[in-house]
N, C-alpha and C positions, 0 to 999 in steps of 0.2 A: 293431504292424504299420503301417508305411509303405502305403496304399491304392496309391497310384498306381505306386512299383515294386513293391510283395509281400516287400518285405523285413522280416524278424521277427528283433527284438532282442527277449533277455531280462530284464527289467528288476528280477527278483527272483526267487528262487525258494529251497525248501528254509526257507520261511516259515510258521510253522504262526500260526492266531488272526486271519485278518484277511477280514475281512469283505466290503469292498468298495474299488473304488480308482477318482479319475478323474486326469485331467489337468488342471494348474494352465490359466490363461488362453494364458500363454506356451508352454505345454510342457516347458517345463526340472524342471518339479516335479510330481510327485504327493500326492493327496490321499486319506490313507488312511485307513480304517474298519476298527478291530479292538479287539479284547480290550486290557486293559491288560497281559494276561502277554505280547502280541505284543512282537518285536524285544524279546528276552530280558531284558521286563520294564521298558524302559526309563521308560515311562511310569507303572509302576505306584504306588501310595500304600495298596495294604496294608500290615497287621502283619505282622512276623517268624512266618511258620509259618503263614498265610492263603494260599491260591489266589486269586487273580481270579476271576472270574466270566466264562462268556464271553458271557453274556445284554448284557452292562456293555459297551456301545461307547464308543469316544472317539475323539480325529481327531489322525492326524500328519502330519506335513511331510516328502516326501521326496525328498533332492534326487539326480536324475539321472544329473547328469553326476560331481558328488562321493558318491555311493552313501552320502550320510548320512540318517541320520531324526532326529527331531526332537519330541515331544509337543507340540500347540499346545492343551491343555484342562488344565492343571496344578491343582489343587485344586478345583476341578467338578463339582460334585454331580450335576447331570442327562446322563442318555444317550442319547449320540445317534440319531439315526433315518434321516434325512434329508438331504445336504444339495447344495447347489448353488453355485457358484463363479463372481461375477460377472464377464463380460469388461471392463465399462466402468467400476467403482467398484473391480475389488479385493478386495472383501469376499466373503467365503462366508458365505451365510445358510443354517442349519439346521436342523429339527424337532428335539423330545429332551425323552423324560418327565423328567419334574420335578416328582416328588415324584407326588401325585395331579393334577397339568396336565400339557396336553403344550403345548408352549410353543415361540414361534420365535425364534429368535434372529438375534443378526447377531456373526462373528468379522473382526477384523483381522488375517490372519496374519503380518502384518509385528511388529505391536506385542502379539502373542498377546491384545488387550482384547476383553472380548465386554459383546452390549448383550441385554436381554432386552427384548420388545417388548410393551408393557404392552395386553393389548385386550379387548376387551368381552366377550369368551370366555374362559374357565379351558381349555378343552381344545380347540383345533386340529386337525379332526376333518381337513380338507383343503386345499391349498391352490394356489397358483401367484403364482409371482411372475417380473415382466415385468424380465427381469434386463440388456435392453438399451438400459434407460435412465439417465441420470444420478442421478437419485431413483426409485431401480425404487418401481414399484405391484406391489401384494400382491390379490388377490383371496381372501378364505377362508371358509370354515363353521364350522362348530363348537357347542359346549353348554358349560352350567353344568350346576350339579345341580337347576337350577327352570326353565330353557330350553335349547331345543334347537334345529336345521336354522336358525337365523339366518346367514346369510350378509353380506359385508360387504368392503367396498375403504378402503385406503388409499396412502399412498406412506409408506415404510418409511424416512425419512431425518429421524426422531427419535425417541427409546426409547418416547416416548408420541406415535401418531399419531395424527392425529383418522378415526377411522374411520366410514365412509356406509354403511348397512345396503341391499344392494342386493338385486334382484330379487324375485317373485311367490310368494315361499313368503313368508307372517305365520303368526309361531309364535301370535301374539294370538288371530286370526281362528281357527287349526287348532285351538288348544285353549279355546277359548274356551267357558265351559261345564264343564272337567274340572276336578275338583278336584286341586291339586298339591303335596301336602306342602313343607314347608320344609327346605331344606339348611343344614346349619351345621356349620362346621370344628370339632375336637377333640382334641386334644393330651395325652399321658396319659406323666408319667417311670414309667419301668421301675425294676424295681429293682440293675440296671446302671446307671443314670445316661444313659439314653438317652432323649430326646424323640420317643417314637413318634406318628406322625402318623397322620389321622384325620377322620372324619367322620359326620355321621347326619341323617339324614331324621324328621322329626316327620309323623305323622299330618296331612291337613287336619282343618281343625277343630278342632286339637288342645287339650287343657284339660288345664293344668297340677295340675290337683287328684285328678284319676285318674290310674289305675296302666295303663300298658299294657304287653304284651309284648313283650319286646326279639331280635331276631335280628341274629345277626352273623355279617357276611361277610368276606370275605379270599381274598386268592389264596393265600400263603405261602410264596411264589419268585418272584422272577427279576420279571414284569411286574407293577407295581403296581395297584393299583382307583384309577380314574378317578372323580374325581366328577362323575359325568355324570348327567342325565335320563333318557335311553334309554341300556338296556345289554340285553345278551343276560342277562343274570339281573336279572330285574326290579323292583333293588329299593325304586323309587318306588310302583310296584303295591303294594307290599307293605305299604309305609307308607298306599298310601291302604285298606286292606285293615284297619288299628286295628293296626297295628305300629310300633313304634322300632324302626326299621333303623341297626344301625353297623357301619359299614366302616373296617376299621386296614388298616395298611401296616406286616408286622412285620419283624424282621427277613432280609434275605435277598432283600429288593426293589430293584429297580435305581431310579435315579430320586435316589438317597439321600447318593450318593456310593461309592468305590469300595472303600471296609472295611464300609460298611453292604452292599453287596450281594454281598461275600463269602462273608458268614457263613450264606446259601445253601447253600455248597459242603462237603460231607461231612457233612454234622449231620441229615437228613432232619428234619427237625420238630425238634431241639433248637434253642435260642434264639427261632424263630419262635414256637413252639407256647406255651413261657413267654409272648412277647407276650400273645398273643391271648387266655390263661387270668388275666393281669393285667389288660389293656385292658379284657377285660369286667367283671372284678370290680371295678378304679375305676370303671367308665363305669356302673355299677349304682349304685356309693358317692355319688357324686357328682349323679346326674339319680333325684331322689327321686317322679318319674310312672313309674318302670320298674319293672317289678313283678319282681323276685329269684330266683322262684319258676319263672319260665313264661320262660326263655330257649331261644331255639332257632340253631341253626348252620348253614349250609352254604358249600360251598366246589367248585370245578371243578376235574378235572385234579390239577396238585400241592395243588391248592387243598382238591381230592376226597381224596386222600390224608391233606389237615392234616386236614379233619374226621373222620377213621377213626381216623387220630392223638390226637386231642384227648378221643376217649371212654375212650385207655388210659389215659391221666394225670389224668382231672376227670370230677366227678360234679356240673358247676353247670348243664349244659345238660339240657333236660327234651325234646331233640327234634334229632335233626341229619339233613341232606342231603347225600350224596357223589354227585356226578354224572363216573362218567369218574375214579372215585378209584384211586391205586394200593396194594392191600393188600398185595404180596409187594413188596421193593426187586427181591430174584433173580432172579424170575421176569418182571417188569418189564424188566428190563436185558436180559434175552436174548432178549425178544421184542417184536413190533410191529414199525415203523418206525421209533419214535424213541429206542426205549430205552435201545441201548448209546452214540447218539449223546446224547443227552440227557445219560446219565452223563457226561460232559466236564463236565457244567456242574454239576450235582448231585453229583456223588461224588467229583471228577478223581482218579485216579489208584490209587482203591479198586475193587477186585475180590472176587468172592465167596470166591475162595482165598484174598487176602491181608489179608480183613479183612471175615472171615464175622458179626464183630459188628454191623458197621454193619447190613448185608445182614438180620439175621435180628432181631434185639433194637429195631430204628427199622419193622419191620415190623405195622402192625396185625395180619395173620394168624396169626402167631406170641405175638399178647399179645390173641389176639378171646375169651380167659375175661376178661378186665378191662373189657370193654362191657357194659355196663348200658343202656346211652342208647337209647330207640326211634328204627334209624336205617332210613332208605331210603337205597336205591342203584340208581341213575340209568344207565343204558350204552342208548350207541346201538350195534345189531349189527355195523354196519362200520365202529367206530371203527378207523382204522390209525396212531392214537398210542396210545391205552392199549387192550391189545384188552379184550376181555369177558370173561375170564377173570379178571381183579383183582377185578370185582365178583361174579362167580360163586363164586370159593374162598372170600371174606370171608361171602357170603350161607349157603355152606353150611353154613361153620364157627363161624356163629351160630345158624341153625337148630339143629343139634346141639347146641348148648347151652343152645337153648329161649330164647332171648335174643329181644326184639322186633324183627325185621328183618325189612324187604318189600324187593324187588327188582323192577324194571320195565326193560325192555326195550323203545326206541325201535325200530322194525325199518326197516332200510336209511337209518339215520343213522349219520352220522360223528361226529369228536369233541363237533362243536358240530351241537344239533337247529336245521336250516335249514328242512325243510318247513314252512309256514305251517299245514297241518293237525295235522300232526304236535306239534308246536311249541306249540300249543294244549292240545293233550292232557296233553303233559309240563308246561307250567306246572300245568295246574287238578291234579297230581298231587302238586307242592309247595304249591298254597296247602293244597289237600285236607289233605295232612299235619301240616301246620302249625296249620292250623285243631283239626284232632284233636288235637294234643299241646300247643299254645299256650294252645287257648279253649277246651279242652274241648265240641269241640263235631265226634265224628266223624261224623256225619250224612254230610258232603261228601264222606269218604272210603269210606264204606261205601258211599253210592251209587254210587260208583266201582267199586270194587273189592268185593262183596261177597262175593268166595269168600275173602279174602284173611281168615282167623283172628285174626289180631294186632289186624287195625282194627276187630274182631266184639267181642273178649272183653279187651279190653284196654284200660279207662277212665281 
């Protein structure tokens, strides 16, 4: 739209996958955010017989007045987020997970070169950059996986800027006093020939001569786990709590490149799920303080799902968490808010009629005799992504089978538990559990919950 007359040109349309779009500096081009199946695929660098993903951004070039587009991210492993288009340099600078960082960048869309901007932070929690200068300045925050809320300025006009840690938050002073386990990277081949990436948090204090219990997390789609200090699953807490916490990035996560975050699409837990049942079994093989014995799981959302998943196919975990999991695909797809939309990205193109296998055989509900695992399940009552019902049919239809499973209910939470009191309760209900099936020690749980049978009579 032309502001000053009112006049409305169409500038595309009859475009399915695209995300977002602005205008270059000049006007003559646009800058576009979509899928890689967008503009029928031109960008794409999947295999023959692979969907894209549409979790999986990337950026094109599209020009105006000759109605061409163009891919300017060609072999690119991270996805985009972000990005902003400078009027005085030329360059578009971007956010885009990358791997476990989220990371900034800078692209030249003239010579499609991109820089990655080396900084004191793994993950790029927020930022601004003063984009009407010759060497624009950056202002950002951000965390590692041992600091957190450090803020920080520099000018963006070398891959490695020297960055001034600014302003009245000291991560030193705040935590000063707390103990904070240690983060360290972790890399583990599949037995596909795939470098699955990784991470894990050691206990403070940690002493390499003893055994401790290992818990492993993961999403299992689409956005990958950050290794960050503070998360909304807390699993620094957990490490300081006498746990080895590890976090994979399995198949099916964006961040990885654009066939790694395919294999998402149509397979519900297959190839991810293998990760995760390999990942731990090296990660056991290999870090001889992890005791073999006392491994525990959980996972959120798709995440929720892999761990309902992960009890039909393995008998190595002695404890798992589903917070917000989905146990039916069918029943999933045709309710909530996001479910038949989500299916775009999880299923493309599969339907309960035209391909009732996927639907029914990748469904926990349908394989809940093959759970053994003592699991909990997590729902807040007005999730309007996964409703309460995923966690209800799976809880019932372990009951029935006499199988150990408790079911908790956050009331008047959404997907993610945000009330601070609330929020509280459901943590001490994972460590509780954890503590019961890890350390053999259900005191915590039973004080909790004492009508609850399973956590009474089940050592």
């Amino acid at each position: 739209m032309d502001v000053e007359t009112g006049r409305v040109d169409t500038l595309l349309n009859d475009t399915a996958f695209i995300g977002g779009a602005q205008f270059s500096p000049d006007g003559r081009s646009l800058l576009i955010s979509a899928c890689p199946a967008a503009f029928d695929g031109i960008g794409s660098e999947v295999r023959e017989g692979q969907q894209p993903q549409n979790f999986d951004t990337r950026l094109y070039l599209y020009n105006i007045d000759a109605k061409t587009v163009k891919p300017l991210l060609c072999n690119f492993a991270p996805s985009v987020d972000r990005t902003e288009w400078s009027p005085v340099d030329g360059m578009i600078y971007f956010h885009a997970t990358d791997g476990k960082d989220l990371s900034l960048f800078r692209l030249d869309p003239k010579t499609s070169k991109v820089i990655k901007y080396q900084l004191p932070v793994t993950c790029v929690s927020g930022y601004s950059i003063a984009l009407r200068q010759k060497n624009p300045t950056a202002i950002f925050f951000g965390q590692t996986g041992e600091r957190a809320r450090d803020m920080y300025l520099c000018t963006l006009s070398s891959a490695k800027p020297k960055a001034k840690h600014v302003g009245e938050v000291n991560f030193d002073k705040m935590y000063e006093g707390v103990a904070i386990g240690s983060c360290h990277d972790w890399k583990f081949q599949s037995s596909r020939g795939d470098s699955i990436d990784g991470f894990y948090f050691l206990p403070p204090n940690f002493d390499a001569t003893k055994k401790y219990p290992l818990i492993v997390y993961y999403y299992g789609g689409c956005t990958p786990t950050t290794k960050s200090l503070e998360f909304q699953y807390p699993l620094q807490v957990l490490a300081g709590q006498g746990y080895v916490v590890y976090a994979l990035n399995p198949s099916g996560a964006i961040g990885y490149g654009q066939e790694f975050a395919a294999r998402h699409v149509g397979t519900w837990g297959e190839g991810s799920g293998d990760d995760i049942i390999e990942g731990t079994k090296q990660f056991v093989a290999a870090h001889t303080f992890v005791n073999g014995e006392k491994i525990g799981c959980m996972g959120a959302s798709y995440g929720g799902f892999m761990t309902q998943y992960l009890q039909t196919r393995t008998d190595i975990f002695a404890a798992a968490i589903s917070h917000a999991g989905i146990s039916n695909i069918a029943s999933y797809w045709g309710g909530g808010y996001w479910g038949y939309t989500y299916g775009e990205a999880a299923q493309y193109g599969s339907y309960p009629w035209n391909n009732p296998d996927l639907y029914v055989k990748h469904s926990p509900l349908f394989n809940a005799d093959k759970i053994h695992t003592p699991l909990l399940l997590l729902h807040g009552t007005v999730d309007t992504n996964v409703p309460t019902n995923e966690s209800q049919q799976l809880f019932t239809a372990l009951r029935i089978l006499g199988r150990p499973v408790s079911y908790i209910q956050v009331e008047g939470q959404n997907h993610v538990i945000t009330d601070y009191n609330k929020r509280l309760v459901w943590q001490d209900a994972i460590f509780a559990w954890f503590a019961h099936w890890l350390k053999d020690q259900p005191e915590w749980w039973q004080d909790l919950y004492p009508e609850d049978k399973f956590g009474q009579d089940r050592k």
